[in-house]
C-alpha positions in Angstrom: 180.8 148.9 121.9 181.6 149.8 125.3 180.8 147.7 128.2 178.5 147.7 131.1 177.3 145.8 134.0 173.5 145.0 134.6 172.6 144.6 138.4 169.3 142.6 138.5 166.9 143.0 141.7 165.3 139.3 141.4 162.2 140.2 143.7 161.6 143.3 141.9 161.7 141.6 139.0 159.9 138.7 140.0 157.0 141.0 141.5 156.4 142.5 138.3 156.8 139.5 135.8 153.9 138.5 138.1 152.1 142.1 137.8 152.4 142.3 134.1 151.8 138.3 133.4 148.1 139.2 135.2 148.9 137.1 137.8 150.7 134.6 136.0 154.6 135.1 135.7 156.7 135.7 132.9 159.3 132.9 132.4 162.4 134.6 130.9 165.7 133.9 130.3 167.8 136.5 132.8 171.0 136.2 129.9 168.8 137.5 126.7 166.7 139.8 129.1 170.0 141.4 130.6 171.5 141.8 126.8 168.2 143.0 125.2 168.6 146.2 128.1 171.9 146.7 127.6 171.9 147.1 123.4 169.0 149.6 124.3 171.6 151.3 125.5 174.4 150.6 123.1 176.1 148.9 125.4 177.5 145.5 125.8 176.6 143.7 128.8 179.8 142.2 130.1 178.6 141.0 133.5 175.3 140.2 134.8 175.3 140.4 139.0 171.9 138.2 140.1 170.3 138.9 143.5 168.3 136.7 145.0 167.0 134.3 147.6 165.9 130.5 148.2 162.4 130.2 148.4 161.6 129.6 152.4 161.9 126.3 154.3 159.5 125.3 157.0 160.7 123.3 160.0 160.1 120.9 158.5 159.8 122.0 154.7 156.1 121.1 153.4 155.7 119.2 150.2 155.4 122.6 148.3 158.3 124.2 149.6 160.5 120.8 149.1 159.3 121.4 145.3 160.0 125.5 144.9 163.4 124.8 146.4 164.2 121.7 144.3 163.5 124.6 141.3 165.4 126.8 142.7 168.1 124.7 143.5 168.4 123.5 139.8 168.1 127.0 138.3 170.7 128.4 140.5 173.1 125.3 139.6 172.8 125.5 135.8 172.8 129.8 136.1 176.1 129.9 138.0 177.7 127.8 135.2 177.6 131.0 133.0 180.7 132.8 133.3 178.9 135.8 132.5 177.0 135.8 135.6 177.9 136.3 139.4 174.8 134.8 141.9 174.3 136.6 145.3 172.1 135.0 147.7 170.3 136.4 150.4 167.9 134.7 152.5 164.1 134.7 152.6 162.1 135.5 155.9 158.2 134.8 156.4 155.9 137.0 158.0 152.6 137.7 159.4 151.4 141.2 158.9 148.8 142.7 161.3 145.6 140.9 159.1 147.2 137.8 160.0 148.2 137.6 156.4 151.6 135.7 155.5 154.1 137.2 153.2 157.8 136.7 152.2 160.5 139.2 151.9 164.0 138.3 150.8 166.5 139.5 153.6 170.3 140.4 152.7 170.1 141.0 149.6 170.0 144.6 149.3 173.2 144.8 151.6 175.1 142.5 149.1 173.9 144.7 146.0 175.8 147.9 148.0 178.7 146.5 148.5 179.3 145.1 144.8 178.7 149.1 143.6 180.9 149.8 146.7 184.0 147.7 145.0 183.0 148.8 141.4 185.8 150.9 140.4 187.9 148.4 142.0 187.1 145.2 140.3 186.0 146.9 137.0 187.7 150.1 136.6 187.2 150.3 133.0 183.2 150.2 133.4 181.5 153.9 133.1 178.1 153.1 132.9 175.6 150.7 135.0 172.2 149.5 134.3 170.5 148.8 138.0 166.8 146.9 137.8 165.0 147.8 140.6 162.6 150.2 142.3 164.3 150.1 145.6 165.4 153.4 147.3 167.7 151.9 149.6 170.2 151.7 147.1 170.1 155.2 146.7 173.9 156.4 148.9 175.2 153.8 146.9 174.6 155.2 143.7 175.2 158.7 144.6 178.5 157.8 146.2 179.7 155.9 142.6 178.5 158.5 140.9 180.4 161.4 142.8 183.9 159.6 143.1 183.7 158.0 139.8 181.3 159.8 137.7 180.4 156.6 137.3 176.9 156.5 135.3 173.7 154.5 136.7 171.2 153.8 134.0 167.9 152.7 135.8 164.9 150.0 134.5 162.2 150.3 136.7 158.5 150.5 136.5 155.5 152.5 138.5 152.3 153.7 138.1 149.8 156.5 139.9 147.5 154.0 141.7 146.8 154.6 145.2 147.9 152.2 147.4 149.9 150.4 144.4 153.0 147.9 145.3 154.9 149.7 142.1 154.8 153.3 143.8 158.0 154.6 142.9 160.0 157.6 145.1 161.1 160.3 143.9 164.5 159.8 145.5 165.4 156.7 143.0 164.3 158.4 140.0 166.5 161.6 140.9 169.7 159.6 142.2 169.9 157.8 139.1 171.6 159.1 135.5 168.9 158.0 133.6 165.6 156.0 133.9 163.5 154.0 131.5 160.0 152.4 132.3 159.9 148.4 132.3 157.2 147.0 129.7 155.0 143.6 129.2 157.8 143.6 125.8 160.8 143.6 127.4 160.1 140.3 129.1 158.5 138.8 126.0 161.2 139.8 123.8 163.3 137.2 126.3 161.6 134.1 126.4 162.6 131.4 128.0 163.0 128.2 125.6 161.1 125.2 127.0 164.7 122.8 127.4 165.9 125.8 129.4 165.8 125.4 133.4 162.9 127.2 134.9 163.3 129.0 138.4 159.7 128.0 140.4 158.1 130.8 142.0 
C-alpha cells in the first residue's frame, strides 16, 4: 500500500470536534483518527505531523489555566513518545475583539506547517500523496508550490457549510489548490474514540 503523510491543523480540528460534539468536544485518539483517513484513501499513514499550541498562561496562570496546561502538558508528553508522530508547537495569544469579547488564536503554527511541505521532497522523497486537515487558506502557496515542482498530490479533509456568518466558511481558493477534497463528518471522529486509560488533551 503506498504511503502517505497526514498533516493535522489541531485548532481546526479542535473547532469542529467542538461544532459537531454540539458544544461538547469529541475526545479522539489523533493515531486511529489519522489511519482511519488515510485507508479511505488506500494509503498507509506513515507519519502523522501534529500542530498545535499550549493552552495560554496568565501572569500569573489562574487555577484553570494551571489545570488545561497540566493536560496539555501530559498529552503532549505521552504523544511525542509515538515514533509515528512529529509535534510542532506554536504559541497561543489572547485577545479582545472590538465587543470586549476575549478569544484565543494559536500563533506560529501555520508558519511551521509551510515549512514542513517546503522540505517534503527532501526528507520524504518517496511520498506522492498528502492528506492536509484544515480549512486554512494560508497554506494555499505551499501546496501549489509542492504540487508544481513535485507533482506532489495534496488530499484535503475539511469541513464547511452555507450559513451566513458561519466560522466553517470555506474559500474557494483551498478547495481549488488542493488535488482532492472530502467533507469531515460527526463519524469520522466517532469511528476514533479515545479509550478511557488513554491520555486526554484538556480543551
Amino acid at each position: 500500500m503506498e504511503e502517505t503523510l497526514v498533516f493535522i491543523d489541531e485548532g481546526f480540528l479542535s473547532k469542529l470536534s467542538k461544532h459537531l460534539g454540539k458544544t461538547k468536544y469529541i475526545k479522539i485518539n489523533y493515531l486511529k483518527f489519522a489511519k482511519q483517513l488515510s485507508k479511505k484513501q488506500n494509503l498507509f499513514c506513515k507519519k502523522i505531523f501534529y500542530y498545535t499550541a499550549p493552552p495560554y498562561q496568565s501572569e500569573p496562570p489562574s487555577e484553570k489555566e494551571e489545570l488545561m496546561k497540566k493536560g496539555y502538558d501530559c498529552f503532549i508528553k505521552s504523544f511525542k513518545k509515538n515514533n509515528e508522530v512529529i509535534v510542532r508547537e506554536g504559541r497561543c495569544q489572547k485577545i479582545k475583539d472590538e465587543n470586549g469579547e476575549t478569544r484565543y488564536k494559536q500563533k506560529g503554527v501555520d508558519t511551521l506547517l509551510t515549512i514542513d511541505l517546503s522540505h517534503l521532497k527532501e526528507d520524504y522523497p518517496e511520498i506522492k500523496k498528502i492528506i492536509l486537515i484544515s480549512s486554512d487558506t494560508d497554506f494555499c502557496p505551499a501546496i501549489k508550490d509542492i504540487k508544481k515542482r513535485w507533482n506532489t498530490e495534496v488530499l484535503l479533509y475539511t469541513y464547511f457549510d452555507r450559513k451566513r456568518k458561519s466560522k466553517f466558511s470555506l474559500s474557494n481558493d483551498l478547495i481549488a489548490c488542493c488535488s482532492k477534497y472530502f467533507k469531515l463528518t460527526k463519524e469520522d471522529f466517532l469511528s476514533a474514540p479515545l479509550n478511557k486509560n488513554e491520555n486526554k488533551k484538556i480543551n
